[in-house]
Each structure stands twice: as structure tokens, then as C-alpha cells.
C-alpha positions as CSV (number, residue, x, y, z in Angstrom):
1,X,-12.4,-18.7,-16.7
2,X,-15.3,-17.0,-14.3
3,X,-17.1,-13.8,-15.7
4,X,-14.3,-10.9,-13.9
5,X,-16.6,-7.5,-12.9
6,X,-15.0,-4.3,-13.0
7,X,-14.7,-2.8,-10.0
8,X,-12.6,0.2,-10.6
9,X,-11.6,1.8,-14.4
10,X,-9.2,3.6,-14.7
11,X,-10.5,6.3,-14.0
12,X,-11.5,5.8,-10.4
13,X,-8.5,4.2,-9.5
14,X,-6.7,7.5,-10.6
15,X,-9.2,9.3,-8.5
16,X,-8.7,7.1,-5.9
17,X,-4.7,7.6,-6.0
18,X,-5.3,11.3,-5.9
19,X,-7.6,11.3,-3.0
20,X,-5.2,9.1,-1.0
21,X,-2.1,11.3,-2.1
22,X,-3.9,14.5,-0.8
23,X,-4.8,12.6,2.2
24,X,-1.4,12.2,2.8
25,X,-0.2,14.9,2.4
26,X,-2.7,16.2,4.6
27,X,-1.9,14.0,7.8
28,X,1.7,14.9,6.7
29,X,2.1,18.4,5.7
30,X,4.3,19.6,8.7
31,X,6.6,16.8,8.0
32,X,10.0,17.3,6.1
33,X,10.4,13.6,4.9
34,X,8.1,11.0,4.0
35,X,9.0,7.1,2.6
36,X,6.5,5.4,0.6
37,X,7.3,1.9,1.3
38,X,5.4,-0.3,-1.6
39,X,5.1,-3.7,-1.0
40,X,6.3,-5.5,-4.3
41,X,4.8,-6.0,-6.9
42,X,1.5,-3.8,-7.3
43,X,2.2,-1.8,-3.9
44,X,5.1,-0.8,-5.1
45,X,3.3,0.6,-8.2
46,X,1.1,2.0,-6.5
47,X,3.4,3.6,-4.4
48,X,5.2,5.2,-7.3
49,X,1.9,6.8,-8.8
50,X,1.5,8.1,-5.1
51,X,5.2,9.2,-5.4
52,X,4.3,11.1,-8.6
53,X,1.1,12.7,-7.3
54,X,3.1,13.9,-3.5
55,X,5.8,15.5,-5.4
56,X,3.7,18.1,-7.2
57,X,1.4,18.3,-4.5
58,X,3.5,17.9,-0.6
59,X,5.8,20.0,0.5
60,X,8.4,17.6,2.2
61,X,10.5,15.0,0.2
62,X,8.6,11.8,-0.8
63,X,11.4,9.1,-0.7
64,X,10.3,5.3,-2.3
65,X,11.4,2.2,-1.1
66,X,10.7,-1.7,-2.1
67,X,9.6,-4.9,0.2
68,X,9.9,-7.7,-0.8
69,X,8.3,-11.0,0.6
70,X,6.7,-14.2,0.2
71,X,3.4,-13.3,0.4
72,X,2.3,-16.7,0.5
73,X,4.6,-17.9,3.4
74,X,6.1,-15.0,4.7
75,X,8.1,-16.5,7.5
76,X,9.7,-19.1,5.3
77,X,11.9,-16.1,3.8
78,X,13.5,-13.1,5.2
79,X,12.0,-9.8,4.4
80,X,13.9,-7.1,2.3
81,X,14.1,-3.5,1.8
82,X,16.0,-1.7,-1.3
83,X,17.3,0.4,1.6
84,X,19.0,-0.3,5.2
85,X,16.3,-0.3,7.8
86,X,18.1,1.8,9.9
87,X,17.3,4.4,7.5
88,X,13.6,4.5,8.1
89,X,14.4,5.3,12.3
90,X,12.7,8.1,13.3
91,X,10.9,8.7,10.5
92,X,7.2,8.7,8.6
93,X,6.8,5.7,6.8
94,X,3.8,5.1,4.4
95,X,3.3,1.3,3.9
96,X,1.7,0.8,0.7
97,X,0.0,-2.5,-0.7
98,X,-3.0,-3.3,-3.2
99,X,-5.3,-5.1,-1.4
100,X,-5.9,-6.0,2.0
101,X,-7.9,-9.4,2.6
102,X,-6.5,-11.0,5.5
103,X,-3.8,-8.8,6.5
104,X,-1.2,-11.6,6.6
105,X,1.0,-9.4,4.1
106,X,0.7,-6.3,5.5
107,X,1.5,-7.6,9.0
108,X,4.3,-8.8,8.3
109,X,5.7,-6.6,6.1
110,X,4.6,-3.5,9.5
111,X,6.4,-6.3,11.6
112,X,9.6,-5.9,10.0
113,X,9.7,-1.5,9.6
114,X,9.1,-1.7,13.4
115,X,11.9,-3.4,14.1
116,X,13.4,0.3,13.9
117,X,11.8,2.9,15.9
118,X,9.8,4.8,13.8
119,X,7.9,8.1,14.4
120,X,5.0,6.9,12.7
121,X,4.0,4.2,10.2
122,X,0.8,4.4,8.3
123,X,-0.6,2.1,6.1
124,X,-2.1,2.6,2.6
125,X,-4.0,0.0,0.4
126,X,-6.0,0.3,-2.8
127,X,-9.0,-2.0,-1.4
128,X,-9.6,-3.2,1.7
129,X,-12.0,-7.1,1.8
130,X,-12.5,-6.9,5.2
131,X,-11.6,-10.5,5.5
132,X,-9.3,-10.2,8.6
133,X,-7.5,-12.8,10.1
134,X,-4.6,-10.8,11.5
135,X,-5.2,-7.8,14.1
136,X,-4.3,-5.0,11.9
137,X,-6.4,-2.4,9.1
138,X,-5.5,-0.1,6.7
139,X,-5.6,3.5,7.6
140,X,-6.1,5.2,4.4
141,X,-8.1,3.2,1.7
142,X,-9.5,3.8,-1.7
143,X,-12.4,1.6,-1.4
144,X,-13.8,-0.9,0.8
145,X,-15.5,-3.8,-0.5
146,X,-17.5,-6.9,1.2
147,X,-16.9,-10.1,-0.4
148,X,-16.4,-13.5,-0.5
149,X,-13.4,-15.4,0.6
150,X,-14.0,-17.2,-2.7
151,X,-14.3,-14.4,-4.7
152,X,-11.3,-12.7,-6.0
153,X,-9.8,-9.2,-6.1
154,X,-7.4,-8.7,-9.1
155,X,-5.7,-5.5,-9.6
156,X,-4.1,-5.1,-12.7
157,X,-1.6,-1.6,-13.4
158,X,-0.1,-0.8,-16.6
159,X,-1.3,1.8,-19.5
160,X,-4.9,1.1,-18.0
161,X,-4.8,0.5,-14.3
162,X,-8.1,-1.7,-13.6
163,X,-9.4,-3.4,-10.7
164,X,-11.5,-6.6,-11.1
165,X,-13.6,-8.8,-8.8
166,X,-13.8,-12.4,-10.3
């Protein structure tokens, strides 16, 4: 197994979440709703702990829903929602995964939320590679890091959320 670096304990990856969850609620305050939708697995944790964090802090109602898709082929299976889509219309929508490398997941998964018109979709990861290969970027992240496409990004959440570069 390669030597794995740590990146972010746990606690900067809780300071991270807060920052991002005040940020949020920043950009958001006059709203009166706002989904979190967390890309499954880890953005959908992650999306809880914002969850958490926006209900103690934000005024409106911070609603969470699940995506799930095949993040390695994402066109060779539909795309689902723990909600109707049709829910989402006309409202703020927080799209929320770990990390972004070459935006293949987090394209898609924006592809399918604006199928419905939505007043405005913003998207949230943990760290950003800046390895692009799709058109899109993240507009709130909790770090940015240059590296390799060989290197790798592991983010693992539990009692002791920790990110690792390996």
C-alpha cells in the first residue's frame, strides 16, 4: 500500500464544514427553503453535517435529499433522487459532493436537478483537484489542492472524519 498523507484532521475538515455552512447561509439568508442535495455516499454525509450546522445557524428550512449514480459510468444508469424532482422546481438547491477531480460526477448529477427549473443551484464540495475534464467548478469549496492525476484523494467520515492524499 503507498505511504497516504493527511491532508485534513478532523479538525479542519470540521472547520471546513462550518465555514462552508456559514457561507451558505450567507448567500442564502433571505431564502425560506434550502435542499442540500448530497451526492451518495460521502456527499451525502457531508451534506448531513452541513444539515446539522444550517439548522442551528440559518434561518430558512434546510431540507436533505440523496443522489444516487454510477459514478463510474453515469450514463449506463438512470440517476435517482429520495424525492420527486418536481419537488426541487423553483427552488435553491445546494449540490453537495466530496471531491471534485474531473467534474464527470458532479455534471451529471447538475444535469439531472436542471431538468426542473430551478431558482438557483449551487454546488458544494469538500476539495476541489482541479483536474477538469468537464466545463463545470464548484462554487463553494473547503480546499483546493494541485495534484496529480495519479495521485489520490481519499475522504474518509465516520467518528474521525479525515482526508488523505495517497
Amino acid at each position: 500500500m503507498s505511504e497516504r498523507t493527511v491532508v485534513l484532521d478532523h479538525e479542519r475538515v470540521q472547520r471546513k464544514l462550518e465555514r462552508i455552512a456559514h457561507q451558505l447561509h450567507e448567500e442564502n439568508h433571505l431564502e425560506s427553503r434550502v435542499v442540500l442535495v448530497g451526492i451518495a455516499p460521502r456527499g451525502l454525509a457531508l451534506a448531513k453535517r452541513l444539515q446539522s450546522r444550517l439548522q442551528v445557524i440559518a434561518p430558512f428550512t434546510v431540507e436533505l435529499v440523496t443522489l444516487q449514480l454510477d459514478k463510474d459510468a453515469p450514463l449506463e444508469a438512470p440517476v435517482k433522487l429520495s424525492i420527486p424532482i418536481q419537488e426541487l422546481r423553483d427552488g435553491t438547491v445546494v449540490l453537495v459532493d466530496d471531491v471534485l477531480m474531473s467534474g464527470r460526477t458532479l455534471m451529471h448529477a447538475a444535469a439531472h436537478l436542471v431538468s426542473v427549473p430551478l431558482k438557483r443551484l449551487i454546488t458544494v464540495v469538500l476539495v476541489d483537484r482541479r483536474q477538469r475534464s468537464y466545463p463545470i467548478r464548484a462554487d463553494i469549496v473547503g480546499l483546493t489542492l494541485s495534484t496529480t492525476a495519479q495521485e489520490h484523494i481519499s475522504v474518509e467520515l465516520g467518528l474521525k472524519d479525515t482526508v488523505y492524499l495517497a
